[in-house]
C-alpha positions in Angstrom: 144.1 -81.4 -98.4 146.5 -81.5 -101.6 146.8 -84.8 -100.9 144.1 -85.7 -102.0 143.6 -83.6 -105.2 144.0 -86.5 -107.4 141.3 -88.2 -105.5 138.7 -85.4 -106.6 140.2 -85.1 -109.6 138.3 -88.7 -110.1 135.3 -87.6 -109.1 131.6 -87.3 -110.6 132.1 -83.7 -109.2 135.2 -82.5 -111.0 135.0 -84.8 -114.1 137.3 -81.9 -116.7 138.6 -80.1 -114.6 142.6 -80.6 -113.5 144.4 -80.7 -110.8 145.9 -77.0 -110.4 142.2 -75.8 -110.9 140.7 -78.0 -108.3 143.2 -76.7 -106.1 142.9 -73.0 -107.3 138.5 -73.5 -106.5 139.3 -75.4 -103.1 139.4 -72.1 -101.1 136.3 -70.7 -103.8 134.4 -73.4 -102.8 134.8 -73.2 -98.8 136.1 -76.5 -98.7 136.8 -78.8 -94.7 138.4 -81.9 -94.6 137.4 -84.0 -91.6 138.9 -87.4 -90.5 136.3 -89.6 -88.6 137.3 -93.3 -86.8 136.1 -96.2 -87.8 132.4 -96.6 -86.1 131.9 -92.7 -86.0 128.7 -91.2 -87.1 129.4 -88.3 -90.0 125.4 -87.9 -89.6 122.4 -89.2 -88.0 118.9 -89.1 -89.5 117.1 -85.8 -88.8 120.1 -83.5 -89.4 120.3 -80.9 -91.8 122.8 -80.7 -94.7 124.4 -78.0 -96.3 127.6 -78.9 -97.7 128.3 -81.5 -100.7 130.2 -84.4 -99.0 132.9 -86.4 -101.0 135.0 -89.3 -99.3 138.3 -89.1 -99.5 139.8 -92.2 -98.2 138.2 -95.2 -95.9 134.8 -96.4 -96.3 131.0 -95.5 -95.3 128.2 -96.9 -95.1 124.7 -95.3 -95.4 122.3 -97.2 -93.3 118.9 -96.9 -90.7 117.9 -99.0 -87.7 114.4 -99.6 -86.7 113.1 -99.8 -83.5 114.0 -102.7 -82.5 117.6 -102.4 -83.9 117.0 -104.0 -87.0 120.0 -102.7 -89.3 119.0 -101.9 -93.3 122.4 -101.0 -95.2 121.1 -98.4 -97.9 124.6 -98.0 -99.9 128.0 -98.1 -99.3 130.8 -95.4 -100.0 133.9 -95.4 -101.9 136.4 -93.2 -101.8 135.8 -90.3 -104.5 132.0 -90.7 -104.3 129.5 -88.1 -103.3 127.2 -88.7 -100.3 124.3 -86.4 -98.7 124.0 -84.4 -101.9 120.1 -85.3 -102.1 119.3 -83.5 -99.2 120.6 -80.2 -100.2 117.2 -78.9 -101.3 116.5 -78.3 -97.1 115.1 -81.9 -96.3 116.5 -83.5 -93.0 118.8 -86.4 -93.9 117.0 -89.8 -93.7 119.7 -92.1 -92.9 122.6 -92.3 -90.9 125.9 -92.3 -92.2 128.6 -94.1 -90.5 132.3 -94.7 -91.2 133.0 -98.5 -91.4 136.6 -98.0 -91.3 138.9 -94.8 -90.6 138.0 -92.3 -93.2 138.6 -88.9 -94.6 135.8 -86.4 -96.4 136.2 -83.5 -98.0 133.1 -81.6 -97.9 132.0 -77.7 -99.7 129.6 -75.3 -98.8 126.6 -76.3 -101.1 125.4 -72.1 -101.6 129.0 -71.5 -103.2 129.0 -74.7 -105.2 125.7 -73.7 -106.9 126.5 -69.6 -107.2 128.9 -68.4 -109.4 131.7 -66.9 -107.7 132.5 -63.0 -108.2 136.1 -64.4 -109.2 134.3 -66.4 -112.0 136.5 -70.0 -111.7 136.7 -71.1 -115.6 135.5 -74.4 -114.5 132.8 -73.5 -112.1 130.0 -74.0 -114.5 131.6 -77.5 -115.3 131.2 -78.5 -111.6 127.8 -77.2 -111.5 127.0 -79.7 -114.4 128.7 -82.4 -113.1 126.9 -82.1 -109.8 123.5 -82.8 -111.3 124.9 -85.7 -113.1 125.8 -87.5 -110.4 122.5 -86.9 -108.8 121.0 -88.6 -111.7 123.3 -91.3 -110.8 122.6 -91.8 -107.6 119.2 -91.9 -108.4 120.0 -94.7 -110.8 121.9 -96.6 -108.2 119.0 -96.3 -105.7 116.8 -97.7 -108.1 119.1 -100.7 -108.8 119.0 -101.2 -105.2 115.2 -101.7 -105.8 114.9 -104.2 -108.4 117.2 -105.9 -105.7 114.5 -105.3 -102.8 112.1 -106.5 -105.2 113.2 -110.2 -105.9 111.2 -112.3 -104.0 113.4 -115.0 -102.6 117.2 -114.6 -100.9 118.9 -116.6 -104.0 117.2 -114.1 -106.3 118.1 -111.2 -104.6 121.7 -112.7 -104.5 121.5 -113.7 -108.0 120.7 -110.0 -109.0 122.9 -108.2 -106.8 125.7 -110.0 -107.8 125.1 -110.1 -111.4 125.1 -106.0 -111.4 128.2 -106.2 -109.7 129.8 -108.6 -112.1 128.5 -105.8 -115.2 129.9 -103.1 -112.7 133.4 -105.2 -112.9 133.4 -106.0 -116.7 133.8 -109.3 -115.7 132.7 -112.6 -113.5 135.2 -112.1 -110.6 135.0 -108.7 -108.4 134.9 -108.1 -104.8 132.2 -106.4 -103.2 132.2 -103.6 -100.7 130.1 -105.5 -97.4 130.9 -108.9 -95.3 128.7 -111.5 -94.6 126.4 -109.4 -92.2 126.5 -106.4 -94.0 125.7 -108.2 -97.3 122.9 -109.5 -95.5 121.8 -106.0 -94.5 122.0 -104.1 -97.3 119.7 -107.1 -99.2 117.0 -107.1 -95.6 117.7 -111.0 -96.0 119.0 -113.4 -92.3 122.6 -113.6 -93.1 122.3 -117.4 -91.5 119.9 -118.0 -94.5 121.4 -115.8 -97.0 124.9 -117.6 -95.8 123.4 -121.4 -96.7 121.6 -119.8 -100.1 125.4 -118.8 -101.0 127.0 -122.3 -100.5 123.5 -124.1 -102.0 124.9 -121.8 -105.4 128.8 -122.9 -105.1 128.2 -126.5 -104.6 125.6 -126.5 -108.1 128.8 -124.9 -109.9 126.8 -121.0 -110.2 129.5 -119.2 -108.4 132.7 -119.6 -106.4 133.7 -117.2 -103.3 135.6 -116.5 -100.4 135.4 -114.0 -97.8 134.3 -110.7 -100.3 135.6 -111.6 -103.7 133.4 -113.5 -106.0 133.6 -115.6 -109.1 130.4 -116.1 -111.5 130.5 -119.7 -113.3 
């Protein structure tokens, strides 16, 4: 697991605190690491969560299928990004999450997170803090995934999507985390329509692309 102390170290989670104390909390805070393959299912919807999960390396994806096998991509994962965390409060997960690609997480028990520790850690307080801030900002990227949702046509949801991303960047060229079918998903557009919206935009000079990297004009 110390390799991958510098990844938490860049987390929401453990924003202030260094390396040696991560390390030093690691065995405070009950922490697993888990590797998954690409394709395996971390959790499926109706499961229970009780440990804060934070990806280490690869790349996940939290998504639902209806009945008929529709698939709806909810958000993707980075590495050093937090996932599950909004179902600690005893709800059952509502989504399944999937690696996308071979991936590593690094999960803690969510009771020791939260309590103090008889050993006191100087920076548990900090963590605690930290945890509820990037709670607030997940709830700030879901909602961002809703003024998406709510553009009425494909351009429109494209337009927005990938004018967040280009704010996200700090500038007009940035790659995004989904191909063309997962783009599709995670906007609920056809990705045959979404994919003739996309050259419609680069052939009246709005944007130039290839594969996942994109250029605003």
């Amino acid at each position: 697991m110390k390799k991958y102390l510098s990844v938490l170290k860049g987390t929401k989670l453990f924003a202030g605190v260094d390396e040696a104390e991560i390390e030093t909390m690691l065995g405070c805070l009950n922490a697993s690491l888990r590797h998954f393959d690409k394709g395996e299912t971390l959790y499926l919807q109706g499961d229970r969560v009780d440990r804060i999960s934070v990806l280490a390396e690869g790349r996940l994806h939290v998504q639902s299928d209806d009945y008929w096998g529709n698939r709806s991509i909810i958000t993707a994962v980075s590495p050093g990004e937090m996932f599950g965390q909004a179902y600690l409060a005893g709800e059952t997960i509502m989504n399944d999450v999937i690696a996308v690609e071979p991936s590593a997480v690094i999960t803690f028990d969510a009771n020791r997170v939260l309590t103090t520790c008889s050993s006191a850690c100087r920076f548990h307080t900090m963590v605690v803090q930290n945890l509820f801030h990037a709670l607030s900002e997940n709830n700030l990227r879901l909602v961002t995934k809703l003024g998406h949702m709510s553009k009425r046509t494909t351009r429109e949801k494209l337009m927005d999507y990938l004018s967040v991303m280009a704010k996200k960047a700090g500038g007009p060229t940035f790659t995004i985390p989904f191909d063309r079918q997962q783009l599709a998903d995670f906007l609920s557009v056809d990705r045959s329509a979404m994919s003739t919206e996309l050259g419609k935009m680069q052939k009246e000079g709005l944007l130039e692309y290839s594969r996942s990297r994109f250029k605003l004009l």
